[in-house]
N, C-alpha and C positions, 0 to 999 in steps of 0.2 A: 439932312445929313451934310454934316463939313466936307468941303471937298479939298484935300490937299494937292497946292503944286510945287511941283517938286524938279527941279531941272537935273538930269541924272551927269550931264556931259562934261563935267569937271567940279560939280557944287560949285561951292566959293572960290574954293584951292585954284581952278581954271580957270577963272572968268575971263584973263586977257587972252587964252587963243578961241574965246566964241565968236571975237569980231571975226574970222577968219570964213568963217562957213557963209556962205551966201545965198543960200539956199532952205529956211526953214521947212521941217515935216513934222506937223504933229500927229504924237501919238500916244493915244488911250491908253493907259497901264493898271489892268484893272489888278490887286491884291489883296487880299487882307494883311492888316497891319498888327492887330492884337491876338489874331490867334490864327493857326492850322493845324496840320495835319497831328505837329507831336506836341499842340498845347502850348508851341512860343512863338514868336516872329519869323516868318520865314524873309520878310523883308528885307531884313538888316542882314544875315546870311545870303541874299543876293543880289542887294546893291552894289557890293565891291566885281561881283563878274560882270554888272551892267556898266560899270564904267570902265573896266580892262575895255570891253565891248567897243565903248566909244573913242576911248581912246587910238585904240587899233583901228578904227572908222578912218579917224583923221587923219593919219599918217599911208591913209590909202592914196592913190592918182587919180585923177579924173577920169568917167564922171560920180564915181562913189567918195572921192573926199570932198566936192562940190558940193554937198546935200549934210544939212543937221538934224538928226533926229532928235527931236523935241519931246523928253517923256514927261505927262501929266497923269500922277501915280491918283490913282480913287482906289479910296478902302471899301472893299465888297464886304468886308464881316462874317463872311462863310451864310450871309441871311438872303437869300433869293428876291423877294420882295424890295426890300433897301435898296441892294443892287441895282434889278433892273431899273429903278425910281433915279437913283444916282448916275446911272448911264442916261437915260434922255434926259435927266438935266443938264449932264455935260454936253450933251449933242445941242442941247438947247441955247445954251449962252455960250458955245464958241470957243474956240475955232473948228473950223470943219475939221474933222478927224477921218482919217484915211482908213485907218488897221485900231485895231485894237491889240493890247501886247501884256502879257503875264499869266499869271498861275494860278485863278480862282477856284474855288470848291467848286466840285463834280454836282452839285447841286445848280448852285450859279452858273457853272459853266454850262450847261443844260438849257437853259432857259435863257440868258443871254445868244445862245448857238441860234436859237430859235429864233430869235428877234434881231440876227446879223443882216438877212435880206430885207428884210424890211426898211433896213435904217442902209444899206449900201456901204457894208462895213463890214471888211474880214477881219480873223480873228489869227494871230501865230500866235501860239504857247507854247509854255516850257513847261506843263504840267500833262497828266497822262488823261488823255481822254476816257471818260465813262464806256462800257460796251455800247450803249443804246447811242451814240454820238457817231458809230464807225460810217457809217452807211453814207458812202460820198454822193450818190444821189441824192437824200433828204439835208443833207449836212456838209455841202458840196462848201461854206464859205469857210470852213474851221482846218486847221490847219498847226498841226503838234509837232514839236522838236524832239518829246518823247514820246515811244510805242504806246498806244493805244493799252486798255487791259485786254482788248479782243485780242491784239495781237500778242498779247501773253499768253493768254488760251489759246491761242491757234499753235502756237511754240509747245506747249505743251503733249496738246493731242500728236503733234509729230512726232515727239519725245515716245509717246505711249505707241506710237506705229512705228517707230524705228525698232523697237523691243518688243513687238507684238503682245503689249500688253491690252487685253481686252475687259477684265474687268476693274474696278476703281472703286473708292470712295471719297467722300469730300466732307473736309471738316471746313467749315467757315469764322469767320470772326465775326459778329454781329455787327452790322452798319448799312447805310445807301448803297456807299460805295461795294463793296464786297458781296452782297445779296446781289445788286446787276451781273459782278463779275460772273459771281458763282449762277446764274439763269442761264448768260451765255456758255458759261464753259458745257452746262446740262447741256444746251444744246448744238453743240457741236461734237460733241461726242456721241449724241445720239444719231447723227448725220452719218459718224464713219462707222458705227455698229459696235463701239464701248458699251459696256453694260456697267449704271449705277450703280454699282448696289446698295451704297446710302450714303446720304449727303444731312451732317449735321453741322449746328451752329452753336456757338459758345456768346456768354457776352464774359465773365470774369473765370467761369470753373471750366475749365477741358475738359476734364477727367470723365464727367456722366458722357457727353461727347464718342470719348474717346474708346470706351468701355462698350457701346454700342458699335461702333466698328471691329471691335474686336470679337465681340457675338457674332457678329453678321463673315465674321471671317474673310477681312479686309487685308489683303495683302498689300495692293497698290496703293499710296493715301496719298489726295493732293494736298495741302491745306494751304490754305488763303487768310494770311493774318497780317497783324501789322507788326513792325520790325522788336518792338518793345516785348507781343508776348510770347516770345519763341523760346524762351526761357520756361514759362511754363507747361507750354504743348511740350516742350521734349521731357520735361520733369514725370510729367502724368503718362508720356508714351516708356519711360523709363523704369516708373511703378508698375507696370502693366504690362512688361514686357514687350511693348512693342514696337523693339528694333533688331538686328542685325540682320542676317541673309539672308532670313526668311523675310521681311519686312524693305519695303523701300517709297522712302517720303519725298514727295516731292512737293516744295515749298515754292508756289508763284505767287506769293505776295507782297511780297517783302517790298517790290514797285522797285524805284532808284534809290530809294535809302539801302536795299539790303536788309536782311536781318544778322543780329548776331546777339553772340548768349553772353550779355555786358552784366548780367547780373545774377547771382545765386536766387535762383526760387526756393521755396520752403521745401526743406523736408528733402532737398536734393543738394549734391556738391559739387563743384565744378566737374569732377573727371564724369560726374556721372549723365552730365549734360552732352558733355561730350563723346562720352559713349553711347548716348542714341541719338545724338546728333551724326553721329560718323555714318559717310557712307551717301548721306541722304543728297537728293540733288536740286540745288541751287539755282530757280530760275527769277534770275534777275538781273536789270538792263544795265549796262553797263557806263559810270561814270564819263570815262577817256578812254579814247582811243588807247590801243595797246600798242600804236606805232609809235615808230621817232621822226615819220618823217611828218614835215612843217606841214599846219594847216594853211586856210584862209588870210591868216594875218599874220603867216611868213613864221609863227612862233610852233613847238613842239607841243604835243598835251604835257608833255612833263613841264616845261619851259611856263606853261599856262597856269597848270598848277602851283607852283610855285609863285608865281606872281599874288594869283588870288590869296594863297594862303600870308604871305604879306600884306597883302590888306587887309585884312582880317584882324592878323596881331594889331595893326594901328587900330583899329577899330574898337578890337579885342571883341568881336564879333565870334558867334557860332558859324560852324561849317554845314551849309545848308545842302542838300542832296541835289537840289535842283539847278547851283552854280553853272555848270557846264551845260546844262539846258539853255537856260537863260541866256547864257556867252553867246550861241550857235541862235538862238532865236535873234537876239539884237542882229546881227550879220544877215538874218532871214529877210527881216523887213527894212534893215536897209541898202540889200542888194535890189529886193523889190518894187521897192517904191522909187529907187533912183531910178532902175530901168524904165519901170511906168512914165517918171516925168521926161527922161529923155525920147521915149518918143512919143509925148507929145509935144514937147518940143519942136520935133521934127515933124509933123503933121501939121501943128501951124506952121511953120516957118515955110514948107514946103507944099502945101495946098492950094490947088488953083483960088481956092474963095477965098478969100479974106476976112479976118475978124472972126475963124473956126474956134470954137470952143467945145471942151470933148465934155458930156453930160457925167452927172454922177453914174448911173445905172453901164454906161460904156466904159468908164473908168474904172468901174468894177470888176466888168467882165475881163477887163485888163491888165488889172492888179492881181486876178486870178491864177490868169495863166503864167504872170511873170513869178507868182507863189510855186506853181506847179515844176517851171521848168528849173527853178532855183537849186542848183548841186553844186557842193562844194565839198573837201575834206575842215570837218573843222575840229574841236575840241573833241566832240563827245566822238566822233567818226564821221565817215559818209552822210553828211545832211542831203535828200530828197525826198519828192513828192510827189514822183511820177507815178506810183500806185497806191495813192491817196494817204499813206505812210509813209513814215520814217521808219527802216530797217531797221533792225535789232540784232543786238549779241544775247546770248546766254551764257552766263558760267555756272559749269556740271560741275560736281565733284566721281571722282572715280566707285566702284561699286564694293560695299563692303565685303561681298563674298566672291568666291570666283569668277561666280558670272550673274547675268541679271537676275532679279529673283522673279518665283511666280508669280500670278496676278491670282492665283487663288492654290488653293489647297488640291491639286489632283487628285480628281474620284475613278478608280479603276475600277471598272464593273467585274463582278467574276462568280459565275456560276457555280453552286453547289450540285453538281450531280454524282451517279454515282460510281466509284473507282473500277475501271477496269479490271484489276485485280480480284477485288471483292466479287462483282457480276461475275467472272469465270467459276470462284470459289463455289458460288450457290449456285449457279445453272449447274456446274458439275454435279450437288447433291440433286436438283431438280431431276436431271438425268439421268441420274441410278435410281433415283424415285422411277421414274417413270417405263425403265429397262423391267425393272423389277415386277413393278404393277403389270406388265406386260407380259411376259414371260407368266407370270399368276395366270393372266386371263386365257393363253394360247393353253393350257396346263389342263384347264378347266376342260375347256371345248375339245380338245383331244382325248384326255381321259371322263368324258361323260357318264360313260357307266361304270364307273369307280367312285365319281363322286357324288357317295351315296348319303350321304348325310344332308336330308330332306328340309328338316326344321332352319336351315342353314344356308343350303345352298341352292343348287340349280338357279337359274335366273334373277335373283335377289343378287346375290354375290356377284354376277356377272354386272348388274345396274351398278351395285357397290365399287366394282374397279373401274369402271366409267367415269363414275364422279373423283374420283383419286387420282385417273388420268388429268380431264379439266381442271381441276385443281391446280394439280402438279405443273400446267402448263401454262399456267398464267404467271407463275414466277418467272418464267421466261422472256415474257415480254415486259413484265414491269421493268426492268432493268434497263430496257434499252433508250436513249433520247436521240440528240438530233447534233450529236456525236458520230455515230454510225448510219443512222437514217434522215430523210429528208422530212420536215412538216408536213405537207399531207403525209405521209404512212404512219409518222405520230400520232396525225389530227386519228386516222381509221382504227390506229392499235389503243386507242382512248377505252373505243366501242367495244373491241373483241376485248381485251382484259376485262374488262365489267360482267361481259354478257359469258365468259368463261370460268370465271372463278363465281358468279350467283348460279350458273345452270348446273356445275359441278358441285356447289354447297350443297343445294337442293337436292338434286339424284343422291348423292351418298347422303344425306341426310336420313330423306325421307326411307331407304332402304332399312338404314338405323332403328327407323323409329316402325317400323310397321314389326319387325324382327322383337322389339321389347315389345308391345302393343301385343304380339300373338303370345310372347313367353307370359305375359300380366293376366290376359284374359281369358287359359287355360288354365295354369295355377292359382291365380287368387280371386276371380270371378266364379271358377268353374264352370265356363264356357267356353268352346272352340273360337277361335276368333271371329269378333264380330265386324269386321274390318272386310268384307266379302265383295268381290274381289280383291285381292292387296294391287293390284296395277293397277285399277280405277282411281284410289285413294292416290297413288304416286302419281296420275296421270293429272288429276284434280290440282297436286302439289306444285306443278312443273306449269300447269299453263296457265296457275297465277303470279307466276314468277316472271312468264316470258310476258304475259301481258304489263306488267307493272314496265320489265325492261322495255317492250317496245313502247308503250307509252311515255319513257324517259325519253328514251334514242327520239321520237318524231317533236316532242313538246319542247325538250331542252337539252338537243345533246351535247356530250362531251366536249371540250377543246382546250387545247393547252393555252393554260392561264401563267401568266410569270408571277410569281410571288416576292418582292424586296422586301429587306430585313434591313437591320439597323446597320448605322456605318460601323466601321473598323479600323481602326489605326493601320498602319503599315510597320512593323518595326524595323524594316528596314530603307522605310523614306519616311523623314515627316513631311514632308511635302506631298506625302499621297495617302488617301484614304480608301479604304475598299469596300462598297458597293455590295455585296455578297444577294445574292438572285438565286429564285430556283423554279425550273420549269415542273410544272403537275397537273393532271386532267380536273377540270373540274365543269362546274354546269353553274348559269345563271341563280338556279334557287338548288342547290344542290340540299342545302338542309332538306327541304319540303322532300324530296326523292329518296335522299336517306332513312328518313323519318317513315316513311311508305314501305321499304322493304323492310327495315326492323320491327316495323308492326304488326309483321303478320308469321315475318320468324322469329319472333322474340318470343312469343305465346307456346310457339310450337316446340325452340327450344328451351323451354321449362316447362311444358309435358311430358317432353319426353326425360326429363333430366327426373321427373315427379316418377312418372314409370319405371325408370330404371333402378329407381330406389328403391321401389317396391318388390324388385324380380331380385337382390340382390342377393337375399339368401336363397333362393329355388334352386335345386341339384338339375345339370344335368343330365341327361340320360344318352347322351352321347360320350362318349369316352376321348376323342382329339377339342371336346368343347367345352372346358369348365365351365363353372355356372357362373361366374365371376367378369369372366371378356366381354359379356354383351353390355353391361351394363359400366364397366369403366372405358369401354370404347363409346359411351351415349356423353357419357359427361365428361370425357377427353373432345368428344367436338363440339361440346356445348362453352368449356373453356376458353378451348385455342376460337373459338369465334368472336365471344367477346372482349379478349384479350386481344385480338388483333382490331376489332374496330376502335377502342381506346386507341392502343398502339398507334393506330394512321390518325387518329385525330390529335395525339399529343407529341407526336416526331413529323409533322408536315412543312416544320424548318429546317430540318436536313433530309435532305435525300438519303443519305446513303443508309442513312440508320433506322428511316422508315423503309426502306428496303428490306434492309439486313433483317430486320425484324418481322416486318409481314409473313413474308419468305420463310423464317425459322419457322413460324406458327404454323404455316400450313405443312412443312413438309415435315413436320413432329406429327402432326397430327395425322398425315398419313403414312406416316412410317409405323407408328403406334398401331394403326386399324390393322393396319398388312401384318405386321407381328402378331400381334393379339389374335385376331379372327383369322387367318390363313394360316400363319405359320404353324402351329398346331397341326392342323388337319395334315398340311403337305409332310409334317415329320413322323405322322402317324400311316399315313398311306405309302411312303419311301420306307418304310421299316415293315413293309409288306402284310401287316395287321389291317387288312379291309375290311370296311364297317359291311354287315349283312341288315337285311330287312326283310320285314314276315312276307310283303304285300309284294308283288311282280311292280316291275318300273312300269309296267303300261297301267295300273292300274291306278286309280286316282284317289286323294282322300275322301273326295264323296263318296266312290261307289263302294267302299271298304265300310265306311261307318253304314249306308244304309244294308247292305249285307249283316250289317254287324244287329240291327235291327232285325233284321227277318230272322235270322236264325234263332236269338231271344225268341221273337212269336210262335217260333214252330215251337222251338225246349218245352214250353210252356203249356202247348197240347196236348207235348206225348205227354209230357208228366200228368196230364189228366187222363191220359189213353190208359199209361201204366198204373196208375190208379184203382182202374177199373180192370185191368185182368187181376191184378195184385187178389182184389176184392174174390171174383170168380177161384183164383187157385187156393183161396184162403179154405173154400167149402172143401176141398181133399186132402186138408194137409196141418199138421199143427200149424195153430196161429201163434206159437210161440217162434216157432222154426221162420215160418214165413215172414214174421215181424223182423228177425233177426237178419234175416237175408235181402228184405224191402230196399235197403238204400242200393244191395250189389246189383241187384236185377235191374233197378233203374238207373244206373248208368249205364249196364252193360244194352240194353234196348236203346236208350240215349246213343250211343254211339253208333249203333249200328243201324239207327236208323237214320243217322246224319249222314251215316257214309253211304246206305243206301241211294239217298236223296242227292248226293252229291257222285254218284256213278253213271245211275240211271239219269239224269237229266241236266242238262248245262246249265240253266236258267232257275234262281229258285222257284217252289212250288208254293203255289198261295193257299192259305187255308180252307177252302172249299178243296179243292183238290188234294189236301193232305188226308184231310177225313172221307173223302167219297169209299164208296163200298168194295169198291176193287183194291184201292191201296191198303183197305183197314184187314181185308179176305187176306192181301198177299203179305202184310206183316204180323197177321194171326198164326197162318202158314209156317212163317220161318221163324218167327220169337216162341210160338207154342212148343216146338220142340225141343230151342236151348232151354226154354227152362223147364221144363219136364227133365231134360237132361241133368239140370244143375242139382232139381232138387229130388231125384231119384238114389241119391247116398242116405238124404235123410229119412225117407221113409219105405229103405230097406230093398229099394231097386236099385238097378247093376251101378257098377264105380265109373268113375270118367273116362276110365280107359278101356273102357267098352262104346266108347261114342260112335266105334268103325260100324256099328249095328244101326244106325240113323241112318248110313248112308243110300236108304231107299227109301222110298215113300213108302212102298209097302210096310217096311218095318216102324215106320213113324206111324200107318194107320194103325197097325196093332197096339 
């Protein structure tokens, strides 16, 4: 590689005041000459502030205009390899170099950083150091006139903690450089509890980029580019909507050039650039001081400016970003290295031993510290290096809405449960449900022996309003949450609704179903019912019910689950979204449990719904009970049952309406029973028309039918007893006459010997004892003389109103 020398301290133009300095210092000027950062020479743009630089040197006083800084420019090529190669060749053939000085690529300058101690060689730049370069323990020989990019991002994250902004995204520009930046800025933000929430890169398109922040609902955006494409990140944030007060960008890339929008991007127009560019804020380092008052070399940054830009025109040179770096670095290293030789000057001159010479590796150490202590006001501001940087400015731009925007979209949680309002409405009907069903039951048990309507009532009815209680009273609690009550007595009220509205289904159910079951299988079997006892079957019904519930309640009970629904706009923030929630009991494997109890009432209710169908036409024979109620009150709870588990499984997104609905079902349903089956009977009992019945209350439907049996057996022998006198009075008497008279004599003996039977002895009488010879003597006795009596007209003995003559046995012997 050629290595150009270059004397920077007046070129040609000054050669006669160089005799003047007496004191050469050379030093390393590492550059690239044909390309940087924006594709041209950064050289030529800052050769004219390196020789303001020097010039200002000279017209200093001793001992800084005593000393020449001697620059020998090497073209680094932006190629690491070359470089390093080029640097120990310079080292190699001379002259010893103290410092190295300029502005290489973050690649080069990497790797040269690294091979500073090695060779006893510090480093001042007027270029921004890499983040992986910050770290003045590892990297303790380097030494920058501009901010670090670490120290960009630390500027930043402060930015984002002055405004409590905590969540972010980052768009990047594709390269070395900006992939470091963008690792450190991740991790410094992860240090103060910012949350990423995504970091993309671009090499030519933004827009796919940009579009993915806009999904991920990016409010904060940092983005790290270079000054040129800013023009199209705002084009593509301007198609996409993503600026004004919702939105705020902030740009820390831009380094010392700045960005700005020098150019119309496709498909966008200037104003439109600049309306999503407004607003956004601007971190980057600033060229000059914003003072007036004189630096270092006694001149103003304005005063300074103006010089350089005069050299320039002669030149006719570009205006290079890094001028006032550069200015402020020349002054760096030759405030330093003059101090350095003046005391060692002073060391020899002033040391006991003679012929001292201060080592390279001491010379270092000492060059060091005179880097460190070195502050001055110069060009760019305050040059130091007491906390291993050069301090920095920022320029913000003001906020495009009234005040800062969010760092995300605010999610307001907010539960759906159910309206106060509402829950009064329905507990009020729950509560006249339940006044009502009450009043029924107190009605009952008071007037007992009035209500006499058997097939219907007595203790069925009384199970019947039981279960319409339970029922009734679970809509009470369904309503209530954690509004009014604390979680445990929610976690308990999970249990009791469950285990009150299934024990209440059941009881009035199965009352239902035994009530058709007895109307089915005496009308259309012709059988008394075969369901014997009905309370065993209802007992059977209930302790499969409670076994199933306590097997739930110990295996997998209840507990309030929160259920979240989809988001919701706010229409009145867009800045806010809402969350909509809603608390409900539910269980681990709740299908498996639900699936278990409709299993074994689902069969039952479509039997009985099969039976009811069947009894629909049957009359019946009670007058307050048409034959129609029993059987629209079977498939009104066959209905409202599974219309309400539908119901809760297809409104478990709102509350209120699985409520309002549940609620309607059940207390239809038993508002319906109570009308239908009660009300009847109570309008017909208040209208003082009370049912009568053959049988005494004490007696039961068994001992009535088997009564009903014995009697048949007896009928059945007199008829054969009467038979047989029929036969004997036939020998005295026309058998025309007697034929004729045959059916009156056998009922009139029929009866009077039932009444007999039912006088003389409490207990019926069994057929041995009907026929023994005493019974058969004493109703020969008293049947021989009615009918001798009866038929004493027909064959010409006295008339019946001569009967007063029977009334002695005497008279009957004759």
């Amino acid at each position: 590689m050629d290595m150009l020398m270059l004397l920077l301290v007046f070129g040609l133009r000054v050669g006669p005041v160089l005799a003047q300095v007496r004191h050469p210092l050379p030093v390393l000027w590492m550059m690239p000459l044909n390309s940087g950062w924006g594709g041209g020479n950064l050289t030529a743009g800052v050769a004219p502030a390196v020789r303001l630089a020097l010039q200002d040197l000279k017209k200093q006083p001793a001992p800084l205009g005593n000393y020449e800084i001697q620059l020998q420019l090497l073209d680094s090529q932006c190629e690491a390899p070359s470089a390093l190669k080029a640097l120990f060749d310079a080292m190699w053939s001379g002259p010893k170099y103290l410092l190295v000085f300029g502005g290489v690529c973050p690649s080069v300058m990497t790797l040269i950083t690294r091979s500073l101690p090695a060779l006893n060689l510090v480093q001042v730049s007027f270029a921004a150091p890499p983040p992986n370069l910050s770290n003045r323990k590892w990297y303790g020989n380097l030494f920058s006139t501009v901010p670090s990019d670490r120290a960009l991002n630390q500027a930043t994250v402060k930015l984002l903690q002055r405004h409590k902004w905590t969540r972010v995204a980052i768009i990047t520009q594709e390269g070395l450089r900006r992939s470091e930046m963008k690792k450190d800025l991740i991790r410094q933000l992860l240090k103060v509890g910012v949350q990423v929430v995504s970091t993309e890169s671009f090499y030519d398109d933004a827009c796919s980029s940009l579009k993915e922040l806009k999904e991920r609902d990016a409010r904060i955006i940092i983005g790290q580019f270079e000054y040129d494409s800013a023009s199209e990140v705002f084009c593509c944030a301007y198609r996409l909507n993503l600026f004004g007060p919702r939105y705020q960008w902030i740009v820390a890339g831009g380094g010392t050039a700045g960005w700005r929008l020098d150019r119309q991007a496709s498909g966008c127009t200037a104003d439109s650039l600049l309306t999503a560019a407004d607003g956004s804020f601007r971190l980057q380092i600033r060229q000059l001081s914003d003072t007036n008052t004189p630096g270092v070399s006694g001149q103003t940054p304005q005063e300074y400016q103006d010089a350089y830009l005069r050299e320039l025109i002669q030149e006719r040179s570009e205006v290079s970003p890094l001028h006032a770096y550069a200015y402020d670095a020349v002054w760096v290293a030759a405030k330093a290295l003059s101090q350095v030789m003046e005391a060692v000057k002073h060391r020899e001159k002033y040391s006991i031993k003679r012929n001292v010479t201060v080592g390279e590796e001491e010379f270092q150490r000492t060059l060091l510290e005179a880097v460190k202590q070195t502050q001055f006001e110069g060009a760019t501001g305050p040059v130091s290096f007491r906390n291993g940087e050069r301090m920095m400015s920022i320029e913000v731009t003001q906020f495009q809405g009234s005040g800062p925007a969010k760092d995300q979209t605010a999610e307001r949680p907010q539960q759906r449960r159910v309206s106060f309002l509402l829950y009064v409405i329905v507990s009020s009907v729950a509560a006249v449900t339940i006044i009502i069903t009450l009043t029924i039951l107190c009605f009952i048990i008071i007037n007992r022996k009035h209500w006499l309507l058997r097939r219907s009532g007595g203790p069925q009815d009384e199970l019947l309003l039981l279960g319409i209680l339970l029922s009734s009273a679970s809509v009470l609690i369904s309503g209530l949450d954690e509004a009014s009550l604390s979680d445990v007595m929610l976690q308990i009220l999970c249990s009791v609704r469950l285990w009150i509205l299934s024990v209440g289904h059941t009881v009035g159910f199965s009352v239902l179903f035994i009530k058709t079951w007895r109307v089915y299988s005496t009308c259309c079997i012709n059988q008394k019912s075969s369901l014997q006892p009905a309370g065993l079957v209802q007992l059977w019904m209930l302790l499969l019910d409670v076994f199933v519930l306590t097997s739930w309640q110990i295996l997998d009970p209840l507990r309030r689950v929160v259920i979240q629904f989809r988001l919701e706009s706010d229409p009145a923030d867009q800045d806010v979204i809402i969350r909509p929630y809603s608390e409900h009991c539910s269980s681990i494997k709740m299908e498996l449990w639900l699936t278990a109890v409709y299993g074994y009432k689902g069969p039952l209710l479509g039997l009985g719904c099969f039976l009811a169908w069947s009894i629909r036409t049957v009359k019946s024979d009670h007058p307050p009970l048409p034959s129609e109620h029993l059987p629209l009150c079977m498939f009104a709870v066959t209905v409202f049952s599974v219309s309400g588990v539908t119901g809760l499984m297809l409104t478990s997104y709102n509350p209120s309406v699985q409520f309002c609905l549940s609620s309607a079902l059940i207390l239809c349903c038993n508002i319906f029973i109570l009308s239908w089956l009660f009300g009847a009977k109570l309008l017909y009992i208040w209208n003082g028309r009370e049912l009568q019945i053959e049988a005494t209350e004490e007696d039961t439907e068994e001992q009535q039918m088997s009564l009903n049996q014995q009697l048949k057996s007896q009928t059945a022998k007199l008829d054969v007893e009467i038979e047989t006198i029929t036969m004997q009075l036939s020998e005295t008497s026309e058998s025309e006459t007697l034929h004729h008279n045959n059916a009156e004599v056998r009922s009139v003996v029929h009866v009077a010997q039932v009444c007999a039977v039912d006088q003389n002895s409490e207990e019926p009488l069994s057929t041995d004892a009907v026929n023994s010879p005493e019974h058969v003597e004493r109703r020969l006795s008293v049947q021989l003389p009615i009918l001798h009596h009866s038929y004493l007209p027909y064959i010409g003995g006295v008339s019946a109103s001569s009967s007063s003559l029977f009334g002695s046995r005497q008279t009957f012997a004759h």
